[in-house]
N, C-alpha and C positions, 0 to 999 in steps of 0.2 A: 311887390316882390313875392308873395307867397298868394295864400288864399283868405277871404274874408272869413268873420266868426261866422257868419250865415252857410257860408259855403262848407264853410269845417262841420259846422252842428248838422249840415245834410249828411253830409260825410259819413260823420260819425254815425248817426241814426241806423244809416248802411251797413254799418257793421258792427251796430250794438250788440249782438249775439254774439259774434265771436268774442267781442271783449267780455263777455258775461262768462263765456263755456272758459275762458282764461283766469279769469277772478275766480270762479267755482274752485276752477282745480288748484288754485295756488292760493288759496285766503286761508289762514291763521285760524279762521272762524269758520263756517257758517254763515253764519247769519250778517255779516261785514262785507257780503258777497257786492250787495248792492251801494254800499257805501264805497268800494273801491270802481266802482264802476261810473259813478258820480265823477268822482277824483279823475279820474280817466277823463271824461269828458270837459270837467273845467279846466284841466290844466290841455287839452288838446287843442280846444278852444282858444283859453289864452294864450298859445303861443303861435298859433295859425300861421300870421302874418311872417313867422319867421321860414316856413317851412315853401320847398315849392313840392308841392302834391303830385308822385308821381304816376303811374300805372298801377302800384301795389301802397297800399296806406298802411297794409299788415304789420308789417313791421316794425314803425315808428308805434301803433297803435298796441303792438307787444311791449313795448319796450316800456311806455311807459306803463303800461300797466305792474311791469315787472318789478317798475323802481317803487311806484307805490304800494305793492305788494311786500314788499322788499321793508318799505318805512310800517307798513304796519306789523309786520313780523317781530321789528326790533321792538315798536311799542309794547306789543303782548305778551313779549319775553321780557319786559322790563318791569312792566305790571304784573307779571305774574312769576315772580323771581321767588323763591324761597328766601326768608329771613338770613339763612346764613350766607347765600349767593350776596345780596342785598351788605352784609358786614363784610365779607370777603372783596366786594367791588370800591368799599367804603374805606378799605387800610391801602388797598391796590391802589386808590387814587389819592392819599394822604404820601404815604411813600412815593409815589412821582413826582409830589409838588412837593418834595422834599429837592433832585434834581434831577431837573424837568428831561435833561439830555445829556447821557456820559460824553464823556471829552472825543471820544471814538465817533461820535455821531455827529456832534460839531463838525469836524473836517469834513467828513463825508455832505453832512449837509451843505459847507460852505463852496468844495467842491461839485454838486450837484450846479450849486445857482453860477457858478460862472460857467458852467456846462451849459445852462438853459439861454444863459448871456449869450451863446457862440451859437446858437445852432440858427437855422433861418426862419425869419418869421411866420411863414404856413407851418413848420410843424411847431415853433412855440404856441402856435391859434389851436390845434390839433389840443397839444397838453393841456391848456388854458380850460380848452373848452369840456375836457375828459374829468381833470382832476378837480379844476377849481369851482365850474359850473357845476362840475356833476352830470354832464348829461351820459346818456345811453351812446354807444359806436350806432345805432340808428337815426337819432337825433340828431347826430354830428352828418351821419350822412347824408339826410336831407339837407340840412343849409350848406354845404360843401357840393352838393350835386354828385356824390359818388357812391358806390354801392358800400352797403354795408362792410362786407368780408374785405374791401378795397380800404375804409379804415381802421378795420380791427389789425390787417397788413400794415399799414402805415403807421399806426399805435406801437406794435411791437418791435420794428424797426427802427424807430425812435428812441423807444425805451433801450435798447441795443447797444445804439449808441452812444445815449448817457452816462450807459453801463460801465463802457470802454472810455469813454473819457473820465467818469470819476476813476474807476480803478487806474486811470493813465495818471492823474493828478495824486491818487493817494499812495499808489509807487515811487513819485518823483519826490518824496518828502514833502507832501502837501501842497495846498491851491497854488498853485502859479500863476 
């Protein structure tokens, strides 16, 4: 279906710069420039086979960079938090697990999932693969075969709808 790890690691090689001159500009650090660039490459790697490799690899090769950028950012903000940020995060999450979700969120949340119950199965694959995967609107649109800004459209539209059917459901006096 996609392309092999041989064929990815050429790939990649090809446009090891770019992913470099993208980590430079977006890494947390310095000196971590090369360790997200690493990152980049085994997780490119490992997911090859899911991908079909189009005319431009840019993109998908942004994306993930972006997320692992993304994960090391939270790291180095969590490591390097000031004591009282660090006790301030520490009663913030003691008070949650006090309750976990006010009553107001319940409906909405319960209205949400039979919203996700009713809609068609490509755009629940869409959500699935946005929210619960994690992945990038890049990512998605390689294994979907569709251009990027094609599902960042179709994300929104979705989300849209949700929108109108929970508020449809939380108007009618809850989930129906």
């Amino acid at each position: 279906m996609g392309i092999s790890k041989t064929q990815a690691s050429l790939l990649f090689l090809a446009h090891h710069n770019y992913v470099k001159r993208l980590a430079v500009r977006q890494a947390p650090l310095h000196g971590i420039c090369d360790d997200i660039v690493q990152q980049v490459f085994i997780e490119f790697t490992e997911k090859a086979e899911q991908w079909e490799i189009g005319d431009d690899v840019r993109p998908l090769l942004a994306g993930i960079t972006k997320k692992i950028v993304l994960s090391y950012w939270r790291d180095h903000s969590r490591h390097h938090c000031p004591d009282v940020l660090l006790k301030i995060a520490e009663h913030l999450r003691k008070l949650s697990n006090k309750d976990p979700t006010p009553e107001h969120h319940e409906e909405e949340i319960r209205a949400l999932r039979l919203c996700l119950e009713e809609i068609p199965s490509k755009h629940r694959r869409l959500i699935d693969l946005y929210y619960f995967e994690r992945m990038t609107t890049q990512e998605i649109a390689f294994i979907i075969k569709k251009k990027t800004t094609t599902v960042h459209r179709m994300l929104c539209r979705i989300r849209a709808k949700l929108r109108i059917g929970i508020l449809r459901r939380l108007n009618h006096g809850g989930t129906q």
